[in-house]
RODRENVO-643608 format. One record per residue (C-alpha): x, y negated, z. Coordinates in steps of 0.2 Angstrom, whole numbers, plus 5000, padded with zeros to 4 digits. Layout:
# residues N
XYZ;...
# end
This chain:
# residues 570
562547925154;562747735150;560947725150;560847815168;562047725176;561347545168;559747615176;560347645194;561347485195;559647385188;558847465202;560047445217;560147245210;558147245213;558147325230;559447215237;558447065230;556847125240;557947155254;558546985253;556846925252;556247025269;557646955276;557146775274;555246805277;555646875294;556746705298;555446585293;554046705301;555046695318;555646525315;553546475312;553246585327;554446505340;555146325344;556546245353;557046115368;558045995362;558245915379;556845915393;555245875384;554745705387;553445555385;553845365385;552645215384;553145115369;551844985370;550344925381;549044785372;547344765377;546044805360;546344935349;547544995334;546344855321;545644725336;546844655347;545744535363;546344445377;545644525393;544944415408;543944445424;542044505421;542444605406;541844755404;542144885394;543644825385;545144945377;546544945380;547945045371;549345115376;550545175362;551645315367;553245425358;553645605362;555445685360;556645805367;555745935359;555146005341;553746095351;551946055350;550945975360;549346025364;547846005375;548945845380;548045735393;548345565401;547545505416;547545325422;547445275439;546345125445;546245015460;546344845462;544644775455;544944865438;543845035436;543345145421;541945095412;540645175424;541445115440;542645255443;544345255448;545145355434;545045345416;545645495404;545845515388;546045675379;547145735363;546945885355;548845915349;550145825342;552045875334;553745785340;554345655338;552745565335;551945395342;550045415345;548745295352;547745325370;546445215374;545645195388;543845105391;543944975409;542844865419;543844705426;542844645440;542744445442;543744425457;545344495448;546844375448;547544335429;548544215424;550344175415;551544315421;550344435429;550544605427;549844765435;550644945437;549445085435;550145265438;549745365421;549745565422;550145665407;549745845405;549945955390;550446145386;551746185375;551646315358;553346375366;552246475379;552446355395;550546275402;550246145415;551646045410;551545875418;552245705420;551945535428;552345375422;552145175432;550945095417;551544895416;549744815410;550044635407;548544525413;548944365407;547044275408;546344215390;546544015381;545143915380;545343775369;544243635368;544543475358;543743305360;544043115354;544943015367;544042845356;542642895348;542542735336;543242705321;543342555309;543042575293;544242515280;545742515288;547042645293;546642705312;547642805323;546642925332;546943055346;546243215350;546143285368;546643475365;546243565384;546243735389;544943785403;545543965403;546744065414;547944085402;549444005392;549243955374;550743935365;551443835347;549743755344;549443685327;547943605320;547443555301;545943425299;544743405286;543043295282;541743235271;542143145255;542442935261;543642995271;545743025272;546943085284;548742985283;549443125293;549143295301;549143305319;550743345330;550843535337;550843565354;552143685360;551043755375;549443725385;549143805400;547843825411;546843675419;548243585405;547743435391;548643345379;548343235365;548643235347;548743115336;548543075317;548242935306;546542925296;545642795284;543542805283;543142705266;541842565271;540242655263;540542795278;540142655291;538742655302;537542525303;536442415314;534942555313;535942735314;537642715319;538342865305;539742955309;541043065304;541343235308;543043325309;543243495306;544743575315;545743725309;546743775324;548143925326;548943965343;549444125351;548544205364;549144235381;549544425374;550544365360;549244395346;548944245333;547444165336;546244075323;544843945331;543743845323;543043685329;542143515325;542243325331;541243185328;541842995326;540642845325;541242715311;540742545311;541142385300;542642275305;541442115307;539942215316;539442285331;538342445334;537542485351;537742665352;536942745367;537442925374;537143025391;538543135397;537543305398;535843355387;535443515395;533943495408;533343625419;531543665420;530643585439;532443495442;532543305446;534043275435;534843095441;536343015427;537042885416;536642815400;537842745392;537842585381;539342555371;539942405359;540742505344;541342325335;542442185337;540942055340;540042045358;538142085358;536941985371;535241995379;535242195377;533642255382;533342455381;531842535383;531442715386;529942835380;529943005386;529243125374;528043295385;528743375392;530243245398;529643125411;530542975419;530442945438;530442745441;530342595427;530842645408;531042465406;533042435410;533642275417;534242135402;536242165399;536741995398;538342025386;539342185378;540842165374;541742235359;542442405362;541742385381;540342505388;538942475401;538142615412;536242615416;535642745429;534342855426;533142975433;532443135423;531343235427;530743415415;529343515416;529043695416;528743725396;529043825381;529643705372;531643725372;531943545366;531443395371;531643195368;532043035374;531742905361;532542745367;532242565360;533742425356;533442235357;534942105357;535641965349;537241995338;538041815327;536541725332;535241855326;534141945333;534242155331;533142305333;533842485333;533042645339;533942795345;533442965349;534343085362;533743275362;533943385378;533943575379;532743655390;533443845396;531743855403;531643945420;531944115423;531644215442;531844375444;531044445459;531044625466;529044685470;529144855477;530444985479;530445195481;532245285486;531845485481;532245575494;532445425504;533945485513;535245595502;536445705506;538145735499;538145845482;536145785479;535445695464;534545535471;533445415461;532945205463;531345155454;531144975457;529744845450;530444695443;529344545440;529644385431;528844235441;529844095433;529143995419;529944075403;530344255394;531544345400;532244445381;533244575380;533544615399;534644755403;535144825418;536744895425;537144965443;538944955451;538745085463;540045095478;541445215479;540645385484;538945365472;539045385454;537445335442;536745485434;536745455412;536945305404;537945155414;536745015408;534945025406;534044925393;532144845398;531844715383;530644575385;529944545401;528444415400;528144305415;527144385430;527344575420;527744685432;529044805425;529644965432;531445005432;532045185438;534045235440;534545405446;536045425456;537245555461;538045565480;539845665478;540245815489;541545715498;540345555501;540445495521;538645505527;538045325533;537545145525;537745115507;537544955497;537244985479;537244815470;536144815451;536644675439;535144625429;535644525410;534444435401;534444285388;533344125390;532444015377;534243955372;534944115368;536144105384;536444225396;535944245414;536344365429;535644395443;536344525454;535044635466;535644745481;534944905489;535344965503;535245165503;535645275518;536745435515;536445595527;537545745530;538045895522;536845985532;535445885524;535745955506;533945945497;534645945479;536045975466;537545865461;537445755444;538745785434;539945625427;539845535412;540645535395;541345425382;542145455365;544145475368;543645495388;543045605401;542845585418;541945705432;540845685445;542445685456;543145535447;544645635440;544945775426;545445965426;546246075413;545946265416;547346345405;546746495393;547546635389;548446665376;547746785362;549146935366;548646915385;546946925380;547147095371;548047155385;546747105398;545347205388;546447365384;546847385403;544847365405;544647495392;545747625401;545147605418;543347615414;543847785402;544747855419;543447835429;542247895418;543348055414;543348095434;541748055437;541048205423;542348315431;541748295447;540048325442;540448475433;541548555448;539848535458;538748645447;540148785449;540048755467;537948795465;538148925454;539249035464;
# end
C-alpha cells in the first residue's frame, strides 16, 4: 500500500509539473505572438546633420549628391515596425539626386524604442541661399505597418535642415620678408571666402631646421563670411636661412589649423606659407606678378612687382625680360631704369602677355636684374613659371530628338554629337542632364564619355521619360557637360535643348520607369507607394473560399449534366 500510494502521489507531482509547464508555454507563445500600445505609437527626429553615421561634410550650393542623415527614435509602443518608410519632400532648389522632388528611404523593420539612421541622397542647385543661421523645413512622411495587425499607419513631421554654407580658410603673410638673425614678429592673414561661419580657430606652425618660433599664433574666435583677421607670432630665422643677392631663399611655414565648421563638426586644414629672408646689411630684388595662370589666345595685361627685401636702397635697376615659346610679350622687354629702391619699398612695372595655343601646361618668363647696391654692381636672374589650362570649347555638331515630338507616358531619346574645337583634350568628360519638372532621364543620372581629342567628333545619346501627368508644350532640358583640362581643373559647360511635348492623344511609346539608389527609391511619378500584403492567416482564407467555390460549381455543373441524359433517355 505505501508503495501505491508513493507511486500515485510521484505521479500527480509530475502531471502538475507538465501542466505548469503548458501553462507557461501558452503565456510566452501568446506574449511572442501579440504586443502592446504604450501610448500612441510615435516617431521623433532626434538629429539632422549633413554626411553620414562615419563622414560628417558641410553642404553648399552646387553639391550634388551629398547625404544627409537624419537620426530618428521610435516609442509609445513595444510593437514592430516594419516596412517603415520616410519620405522627404523638396522644393526650393534642393532635389533628390536625379532631379526629382522627393527622396525615400526604405527600412525593412525595426523594434521600440530604438534610434535608427535614414539618409537621403540630394542635389543643391547653385542659386540656393546658405549662410550663418539658414535653415530649411522639409515635410518628411513616415509610413510603416505594425506586427500588432494595423497597416498604412502614417505620420508627417516639418524636417528642420540647417543650411549654414561651408568655411573657406585661406592664410597668407601680411610681410612677406623677414630678417635673418633677429626675433621678428610676423602676421598671418587668416580669410574665409566661404558662406559660412568658422569658429574657435587655432593654428600650430612648424618649419625647416634654421628656424624657431618664439610663440604660437593667437586663436581667432570666429571668421565669417567675406571676414579676415591677422594673427601674429614671434619667429627667429638663424642667418644661414637668408637669401642671397642670386636666389632670394625662403622659408616655408607649414600651418596645422583646427576650427569648426559651420555644422559644428571639428575641422582639420592643412596649409603652407612662404617668407623671403634676407641679411640685416643687404638688400635682395625680389620680383613677383600677382597671378600665374594664363589662358591660351588671351592678351593678359599686369604688374610686376620689384621689391627691396633689405635695409639698404638699390639704384640704377634695370630688368630685362625673355619669354620662353610659348609666352610672348607684346611691346619692349627692355623696362625703363628704376632710378632708386628703397629698403622695404616696392615698384610696379606694367606688362603685357600674351600665350599661345600649346600643349605645353607650363611656361616661363626668365627675367634679368642689374643694379648697383654699396657701390657695387649686382646681377641676379629670376624665373617666374605660369600655368597654361590650355583651351577647351565644346560645341554642339548635330542633334536627332526620337520621336521628335513625345507625348505624355512615352520613352524619348537625345543623341547629340559633341565636338572639341579648342586647342586641348578634353579628359574624363561626363555628361549629366537636369531635366525640368515633368521629364525624367531614363537609367543612369550622369553619363560618362572619357577623353575627347580636339576636332573628334563624339556622339552622346540620353533617353528620356515624359510622365503621364506632363503638360504638352515647350520644354528646355539643360545637359551639364564635366571635363578636366591640362591642369587637372574642372570645367562646365552647360548645353540647352529645347524639346516639344505633344498630347496624350499622341502616345507613340511606353513610360520609363524611375531610378534607384541603395537606401532610396523613387518612381517615375516622383513619389513612393506601399501596397500592404496580406497576412498569412488571410492568405489561407482567401484560397479556402477559392477552393469551395470552384468544388460547388463543379458539383452542380455534373448534376446538371447528368439530369440531361435522364431527360434523353426517357
Amino acid at each position: 500500500m505505501t508503495i501505491k500510494k508513493g507511486y500515485i502521489m510521484e505521479t500527480k507531482l509530475r502531471m502538475w509539473i507538465l501542466a505548469t509547464l503548458i501553462l507557461f508555454m501558452g503565456f510566452g507563445v501568446v506574449n511572442a505572438a501579440s504586443c502592446q500600445t504604450i501610448s500612441s505609437p510615435n516617431i521623433q527626429v532626434i538629429g539632422v546633420t549633413w554626411g553620414n553615421s562615419t563622414h560628417y561634410i558641410s553642404a553648399y550650393p552646387g553639391d550634388r549628391d551629398v547625404p544627409l542623415t537624419v537620426t530618428l527614435e521610435t516609442y509609445g509602443t513595444d510593437c514592430q515596425f516594419e516596412n517603415l518608410v520616410g519620405t522627404l519632400q523638396l522644393y526650393g532648389g534642393v532635389s533628390n539626386y536625379d532631379g526629382g522632388s522627393t527622396s525615400t528611404y526604405y527600412l525593412q523593420s525595426t523594434q521600440p524604442p530604438s534610434m535608427f539612421n535614414m539618409v537621403f541622397y540630394l542635389n543643391i542647385a547653385d542659386n540656393v541661399t546658405m549662410g550663418p543661421n539658414v535653415t530649411v523645413s522639409y515635410p518628411l512622411v513616415l509610413e510603416w505597418d505594425s506586427s500588432n495587425g494595423t497597416i498604412n499607419n502614417k505620420q508627417q513631421i516639418n524636417l528642420n535642415i540647417p543650411m549654414n554654407g561651408a568655411a573657406n580658410l585661406t592664410f597668407s603673410a601680411k610681410k612677406p620678408q623677414v630678417t635673418a638673425g633677429k626675433v621678428t614678429n610676423v602676421s598671418i592673414t587668416v580669410s574665409n571666402t566661404g558662406s559660412g561661419v568658422a569658429s574657435d580657430i587655432s593654428t600650430t606652425i612648424s618649419s625647416q631646421q634654421g628656424v624657431s618660433f618664439i610663440s604660437q599664433p593667437n586663436e581667432i574666435s570666429s571668421l565669417g563670411p567675406g571676414q579676415s583677421k591677422n594673427m601674429t607670432f614671434g619667429i627667429y630665422i638663424a642667418p644661414s636661412q637668408a637669401g642671397n643677392s642670386q636666389a632670394g631663399a625662403s622659408v616655408i611655414l607649414n600651418l596645422d589649423s583646427h576650427y569648426i565648421s559651420p555644422y559644428g563638426h571639428n575641422t582639420t586644414l592643412e596649409s603652407q606659407v612662404g617668407l623671403f629672408t634676407s641679411s640685416p646689411s643687404s638688400a635682395t630684388a625680389i620680383v613677383s606678378v600677382p597671378n600665374q595662370t594664363l589662358v591660351a589666345g588671351r592678351i593678359t595685361k599686369m604688374n610686376l612687382t620689384v621689391y627691396n627685401s633689405g635695409s639698404d636702397p638699390i639704384t640704377n635697376l634695370s630688368v630685362v625680360l625673355t619669354p620662353e615659346s610659348p609666352l610672348s610679350i607684346i611691346g619692349s622687354d627692355n623696362l625703363n631704369i628704376i632710378p632708386v629702391i628703397n629698403g622695404g619699398e616696392k615698384v610696379n612695372l606694367p606688362i603685357t602677355l600674351f600665350m599661345q595655343s600649346s600643349s605645353s601646361a607650363v611656361s616661363t618668363l626668365d627675367i634679368s636684374l642689374s643694379y648697383v647696391l654699396d657701390n657695387q654692381q649686382v646681377t641676379a636672374s629670376r624665373s617666374i613659371s605660369f600655368l597654361n589650362p590650355g583651351n577647351v570649347n565644346m560645341s554642339v555638331v548635330s542633334t536627332v530628338i526620337s520621336p521628335s515630338v513625345p507625348s505624355p507616358g512615352e520613352i524619348f531619346s537625345i543623341t547629340s554629337t559633341l565636338q572639341n574645337t579648342g586647342s586641348q583634350e578634353a579628359v574624363a568628360t561626363s555628361v549629366t542632364p537636369e531635366p525640368p519638372s515633368g521629364i525624367m532621364v531614363l537609367g543612369e543620372n550622369n553619363t560618362f564619355l572619357g577623353n575627347i581629342p580636339v576636332d573628334t567628333p563624339t556622339a552622346l545619346t540620353v533617353s528620356f521619360t515624359v510622365l503621364p501627368s506632363t503638360k504638352a508644350g515647350e520644354y528646355t532640358i539643360p545637359v551639364l557637360v564635366s571635363y578636366l583640362n591640362n591642369l587637372n581643373q574642372k570645367e562646365n559647360e552647360t548645353f540647352y535643348y529645347n524639346v516639344k511635348i505633344g498630347s496624350s492623344g499622341e502616345i507613340s511609346g511606353g513610360a520609363g520607369s524611375g531610378g534607384y539608389k541603395t537606401g532610396n527609391f523613387s518612381s517615375s511619378a516622383g513619389s513612393y507607394r506601399r501596397k500592404a500584403s496580406a497576412g498569412n492567416g488571410e492568405g489561407i482564407a482567401i484560397i479556402i473560399v477559392i477552393a469551395v467555390v470552384a468544388i460547388g460549381a463543379y458539383y452542380i455543373y455534373r448534376k446538371r449534366k447528368a439530369g440531361g441524359r435522364e431527360r434523353s433517355k426517357k
